[in-house]
N, CA, C and O atoms as a DFTB+ gen file, in Angstrom:
324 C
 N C O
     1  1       0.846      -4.203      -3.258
     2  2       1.102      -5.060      -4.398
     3  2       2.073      -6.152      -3.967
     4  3       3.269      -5.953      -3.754
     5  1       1.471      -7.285      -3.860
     6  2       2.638      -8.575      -3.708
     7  2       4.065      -8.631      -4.906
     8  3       4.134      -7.849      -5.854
     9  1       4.639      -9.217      -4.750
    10  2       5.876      -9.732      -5.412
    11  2       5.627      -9.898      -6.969
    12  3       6.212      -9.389      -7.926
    13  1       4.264     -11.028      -6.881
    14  2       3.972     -11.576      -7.908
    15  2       2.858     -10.430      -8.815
    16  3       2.754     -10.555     -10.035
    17  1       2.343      -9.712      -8.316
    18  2       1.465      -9.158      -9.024
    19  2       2.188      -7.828      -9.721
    20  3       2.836      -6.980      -9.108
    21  1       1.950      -7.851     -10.980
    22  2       1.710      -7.358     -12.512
    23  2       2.416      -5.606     -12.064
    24  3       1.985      -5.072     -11.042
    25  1       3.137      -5.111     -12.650
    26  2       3.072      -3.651     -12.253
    27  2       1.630      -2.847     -13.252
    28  3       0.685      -3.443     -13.769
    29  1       1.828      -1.802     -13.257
    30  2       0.758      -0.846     -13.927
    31  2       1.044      -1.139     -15.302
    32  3       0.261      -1.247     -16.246
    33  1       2.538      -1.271     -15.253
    34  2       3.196      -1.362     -17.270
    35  2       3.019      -2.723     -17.377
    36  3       2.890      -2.874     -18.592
    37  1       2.951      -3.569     -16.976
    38  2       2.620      -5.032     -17.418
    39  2       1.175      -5.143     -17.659
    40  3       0.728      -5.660     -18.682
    41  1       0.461      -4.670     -16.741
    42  2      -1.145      -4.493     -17.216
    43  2      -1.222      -3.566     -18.029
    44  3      -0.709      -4.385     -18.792
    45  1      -1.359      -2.604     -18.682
    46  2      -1.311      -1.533     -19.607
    47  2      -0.514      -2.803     -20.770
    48  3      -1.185      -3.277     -21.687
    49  1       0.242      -3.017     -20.657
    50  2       0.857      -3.523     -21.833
    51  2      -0.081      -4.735     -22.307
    52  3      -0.421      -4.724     -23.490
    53  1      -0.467      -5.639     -21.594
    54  2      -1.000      -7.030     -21.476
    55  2      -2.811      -6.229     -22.532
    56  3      -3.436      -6.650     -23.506
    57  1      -2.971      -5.121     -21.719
    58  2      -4.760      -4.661     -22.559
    59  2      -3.924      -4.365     -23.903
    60  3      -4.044      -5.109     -24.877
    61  1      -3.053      -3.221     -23.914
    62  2      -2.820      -2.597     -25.076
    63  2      -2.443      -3.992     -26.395
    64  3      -2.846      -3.888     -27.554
    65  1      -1.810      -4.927     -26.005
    66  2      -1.458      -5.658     -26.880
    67  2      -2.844      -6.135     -27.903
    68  3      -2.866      -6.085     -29.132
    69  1      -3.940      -6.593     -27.003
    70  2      -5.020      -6.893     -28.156
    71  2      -5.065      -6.063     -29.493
    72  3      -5.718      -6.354     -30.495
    73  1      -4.220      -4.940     -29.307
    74  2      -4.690      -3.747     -30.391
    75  2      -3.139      -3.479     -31.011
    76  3      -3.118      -3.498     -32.242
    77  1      -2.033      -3.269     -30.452
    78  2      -0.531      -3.288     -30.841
    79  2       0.495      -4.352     -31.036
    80  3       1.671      -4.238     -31.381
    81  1      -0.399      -5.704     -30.660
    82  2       0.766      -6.191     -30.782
    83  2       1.724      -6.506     -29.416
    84  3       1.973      -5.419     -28.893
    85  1       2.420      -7.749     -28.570
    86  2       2.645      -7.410     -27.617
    87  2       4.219      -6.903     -27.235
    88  3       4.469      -6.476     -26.108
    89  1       5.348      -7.003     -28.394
    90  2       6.560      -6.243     -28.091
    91  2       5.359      -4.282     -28.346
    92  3       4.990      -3.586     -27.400
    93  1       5.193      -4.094     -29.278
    94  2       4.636      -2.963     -29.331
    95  2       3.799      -2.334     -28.695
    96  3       3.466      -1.247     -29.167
    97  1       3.069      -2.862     -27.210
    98  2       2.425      -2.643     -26.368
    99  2       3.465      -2.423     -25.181
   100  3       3.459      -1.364     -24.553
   101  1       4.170      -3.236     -24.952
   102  2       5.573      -3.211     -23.933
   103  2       6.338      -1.821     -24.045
   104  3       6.718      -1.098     -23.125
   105  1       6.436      -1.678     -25.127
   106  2       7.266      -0.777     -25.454
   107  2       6.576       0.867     -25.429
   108  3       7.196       1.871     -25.077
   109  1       5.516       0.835     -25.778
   110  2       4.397       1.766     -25.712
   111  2       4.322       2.166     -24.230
   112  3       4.586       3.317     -23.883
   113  1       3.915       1.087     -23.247
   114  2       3.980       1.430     -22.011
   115  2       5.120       1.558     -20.832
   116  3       5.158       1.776     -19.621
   117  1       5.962       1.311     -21.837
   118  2       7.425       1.798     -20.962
   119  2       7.639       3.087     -21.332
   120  3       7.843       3.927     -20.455
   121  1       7.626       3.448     -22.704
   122  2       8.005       4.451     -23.116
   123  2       6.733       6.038     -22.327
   124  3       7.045       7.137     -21.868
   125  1       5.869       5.620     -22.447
   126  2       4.860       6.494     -21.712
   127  2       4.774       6.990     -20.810
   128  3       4.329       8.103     -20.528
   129  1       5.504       5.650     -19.815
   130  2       5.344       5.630     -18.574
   131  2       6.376       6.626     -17.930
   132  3       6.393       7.327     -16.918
   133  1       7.373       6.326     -19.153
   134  2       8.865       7.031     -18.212
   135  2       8.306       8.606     -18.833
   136  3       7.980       9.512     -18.065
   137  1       8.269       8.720     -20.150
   138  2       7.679      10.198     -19.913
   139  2       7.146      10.535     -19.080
   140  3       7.618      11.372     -18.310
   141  1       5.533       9.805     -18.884
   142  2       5.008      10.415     -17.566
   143  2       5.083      10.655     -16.121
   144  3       4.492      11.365     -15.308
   145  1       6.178       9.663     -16.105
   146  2       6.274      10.078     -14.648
   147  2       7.667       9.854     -14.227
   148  3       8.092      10.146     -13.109
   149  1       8.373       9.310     -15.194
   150  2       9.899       9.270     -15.124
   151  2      10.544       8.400     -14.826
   152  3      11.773       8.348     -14.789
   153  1       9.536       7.353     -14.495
   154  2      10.051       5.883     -14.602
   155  2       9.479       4.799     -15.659
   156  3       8.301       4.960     -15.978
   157  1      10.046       3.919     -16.130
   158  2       9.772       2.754     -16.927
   159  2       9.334       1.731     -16.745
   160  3       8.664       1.033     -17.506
   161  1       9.786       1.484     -15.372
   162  2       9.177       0.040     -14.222
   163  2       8.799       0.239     -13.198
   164  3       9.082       1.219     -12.509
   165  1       7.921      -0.867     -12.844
   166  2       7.753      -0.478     -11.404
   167  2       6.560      -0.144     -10.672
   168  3       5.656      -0.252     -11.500
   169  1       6.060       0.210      -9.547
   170  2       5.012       0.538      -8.898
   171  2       4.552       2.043      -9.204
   172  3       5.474       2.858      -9.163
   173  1       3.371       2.510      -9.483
   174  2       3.456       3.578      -9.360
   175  2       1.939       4.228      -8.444
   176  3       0.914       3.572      -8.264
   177  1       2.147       5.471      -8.038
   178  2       1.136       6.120      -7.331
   179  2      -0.108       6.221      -8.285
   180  3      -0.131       5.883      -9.468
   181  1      -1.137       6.751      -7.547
   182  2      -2.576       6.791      -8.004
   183  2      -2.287       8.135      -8.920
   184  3      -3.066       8.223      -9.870
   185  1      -1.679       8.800      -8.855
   186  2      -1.315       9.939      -9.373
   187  2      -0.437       9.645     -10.445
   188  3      -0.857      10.122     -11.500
   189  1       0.654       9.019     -10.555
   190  2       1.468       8.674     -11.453
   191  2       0.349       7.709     -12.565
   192  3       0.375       7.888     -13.782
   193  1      -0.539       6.753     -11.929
   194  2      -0.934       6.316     -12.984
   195  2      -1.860       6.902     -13.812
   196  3      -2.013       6.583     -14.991
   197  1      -2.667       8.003     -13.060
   198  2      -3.159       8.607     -14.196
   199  2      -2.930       9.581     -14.882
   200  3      -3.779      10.026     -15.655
   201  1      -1.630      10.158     -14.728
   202  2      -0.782      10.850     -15.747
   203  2      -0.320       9.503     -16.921
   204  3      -0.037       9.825     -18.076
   205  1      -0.279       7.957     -16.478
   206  2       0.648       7.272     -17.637
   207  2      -0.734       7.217     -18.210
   208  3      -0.614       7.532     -19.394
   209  1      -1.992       6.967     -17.935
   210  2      -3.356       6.774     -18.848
   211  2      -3.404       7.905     -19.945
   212  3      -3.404       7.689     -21.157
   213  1      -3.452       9.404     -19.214
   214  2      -3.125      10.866     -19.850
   215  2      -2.421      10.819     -20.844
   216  3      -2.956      11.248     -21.866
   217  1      -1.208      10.381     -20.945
   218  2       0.261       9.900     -22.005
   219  2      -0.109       9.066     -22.803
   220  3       0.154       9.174     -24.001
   221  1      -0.808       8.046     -22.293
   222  2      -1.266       6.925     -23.386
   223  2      -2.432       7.383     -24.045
   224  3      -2.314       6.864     -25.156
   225  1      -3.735       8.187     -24.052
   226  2      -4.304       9.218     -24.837
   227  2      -4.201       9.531     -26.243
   228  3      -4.992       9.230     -27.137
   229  1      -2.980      10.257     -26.327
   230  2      -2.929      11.002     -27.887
   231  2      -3.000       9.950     -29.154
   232  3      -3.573      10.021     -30.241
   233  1      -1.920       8.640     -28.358
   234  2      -1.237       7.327     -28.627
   235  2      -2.540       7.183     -29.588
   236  3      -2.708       7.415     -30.785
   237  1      -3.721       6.517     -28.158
   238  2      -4.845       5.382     -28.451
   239  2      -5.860       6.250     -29.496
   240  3      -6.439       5.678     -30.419
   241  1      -5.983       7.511     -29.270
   242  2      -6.746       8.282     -30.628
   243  2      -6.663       8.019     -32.045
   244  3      -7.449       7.753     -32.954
   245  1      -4.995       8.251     -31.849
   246  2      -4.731       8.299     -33.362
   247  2      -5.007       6.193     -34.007
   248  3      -5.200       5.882     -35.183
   249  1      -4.953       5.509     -33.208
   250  2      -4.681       4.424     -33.380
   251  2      -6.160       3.571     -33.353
   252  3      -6.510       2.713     -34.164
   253  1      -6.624       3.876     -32.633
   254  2      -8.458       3.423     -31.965
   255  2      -9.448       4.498     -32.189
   256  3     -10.555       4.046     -31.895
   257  1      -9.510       5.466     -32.500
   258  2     -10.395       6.793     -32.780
   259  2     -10.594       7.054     -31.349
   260  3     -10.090       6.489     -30.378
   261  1     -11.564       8.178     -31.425
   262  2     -11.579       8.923     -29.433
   263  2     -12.687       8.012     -28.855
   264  3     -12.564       7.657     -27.683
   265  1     -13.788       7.591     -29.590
   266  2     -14.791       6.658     -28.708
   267  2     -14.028       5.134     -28.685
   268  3     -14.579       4.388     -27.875
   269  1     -13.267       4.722     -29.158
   270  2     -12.437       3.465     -28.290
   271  2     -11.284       3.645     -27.865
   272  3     -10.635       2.675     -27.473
   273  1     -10.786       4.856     -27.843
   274  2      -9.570       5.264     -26.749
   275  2     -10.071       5.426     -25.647
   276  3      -9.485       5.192     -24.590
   277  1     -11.453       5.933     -25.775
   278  2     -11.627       6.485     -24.325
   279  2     -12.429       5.514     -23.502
   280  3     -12.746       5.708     -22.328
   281  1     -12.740       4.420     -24.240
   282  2     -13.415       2.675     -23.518
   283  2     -12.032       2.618     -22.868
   284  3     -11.824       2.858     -21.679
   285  1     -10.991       2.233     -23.885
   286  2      -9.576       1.381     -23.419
   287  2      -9.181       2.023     -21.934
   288  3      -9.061       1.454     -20.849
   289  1      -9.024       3.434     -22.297
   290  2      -8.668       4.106     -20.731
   291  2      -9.454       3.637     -19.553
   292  3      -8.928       3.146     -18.554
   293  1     -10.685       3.802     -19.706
   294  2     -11.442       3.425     -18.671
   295  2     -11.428       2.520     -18.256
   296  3     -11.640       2.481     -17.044
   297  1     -11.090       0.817     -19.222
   298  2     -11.009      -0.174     -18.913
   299  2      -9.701      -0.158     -18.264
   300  3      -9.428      -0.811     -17.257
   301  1      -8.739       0.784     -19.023
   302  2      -7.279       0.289     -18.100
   303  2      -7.606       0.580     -16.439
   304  3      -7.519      -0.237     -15.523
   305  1      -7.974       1.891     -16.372
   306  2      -8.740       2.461     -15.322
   307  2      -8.955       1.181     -14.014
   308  3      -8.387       0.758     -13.008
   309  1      -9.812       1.020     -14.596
   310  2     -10.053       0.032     -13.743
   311  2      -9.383      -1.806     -13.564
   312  3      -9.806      -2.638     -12.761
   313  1      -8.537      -1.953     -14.338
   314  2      -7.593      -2.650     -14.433
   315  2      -6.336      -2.205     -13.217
   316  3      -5.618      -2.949     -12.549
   317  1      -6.400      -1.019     -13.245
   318  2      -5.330      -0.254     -12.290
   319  2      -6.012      -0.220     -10.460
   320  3      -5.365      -0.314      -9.417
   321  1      -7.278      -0.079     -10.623
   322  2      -8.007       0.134      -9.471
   323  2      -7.833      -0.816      -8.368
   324  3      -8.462      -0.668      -7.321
């Protein structure tokens, strides 16, 4: 990852906003993130990110129902790839 390019929580935040809002997407994916893996910023492993997708889950259900939570993931998915 260069300097300039996006961490996992800036992309996660940047999709999630179409649907939260973008302080409420920021905040969503900081907050997730550090649950999941114990940090808030930053780079994370292939492993770390799909524990923060896992975390973001229960979130996007209650908010998007399970057939467009489970588009969004996939799209983050591959946003992350």
């Amino acid at each position: 990852m260069s300097p300039s390019s996006p961490t996992p929580q800036e992309l996660i935040a940047r999709r999630l906003a179409e649907y939260l809002g973008p302080n409420t997407a920021r905040i969503a994916a900081r907050v997730c993130s550090e649950r999941a893996t114990g940090r808030a910023a930053g780079p994370l492993t292939r492993a770390e990110q799909a524990r923060l997708l896992e975390a973001l889950l229960p979130m996007l259900r209650t908010l998007l129902g399970k057939a467009r939570a489970e588009d969004l993931l996939r799209q983050l998915a591959r946003d992350l790839a």
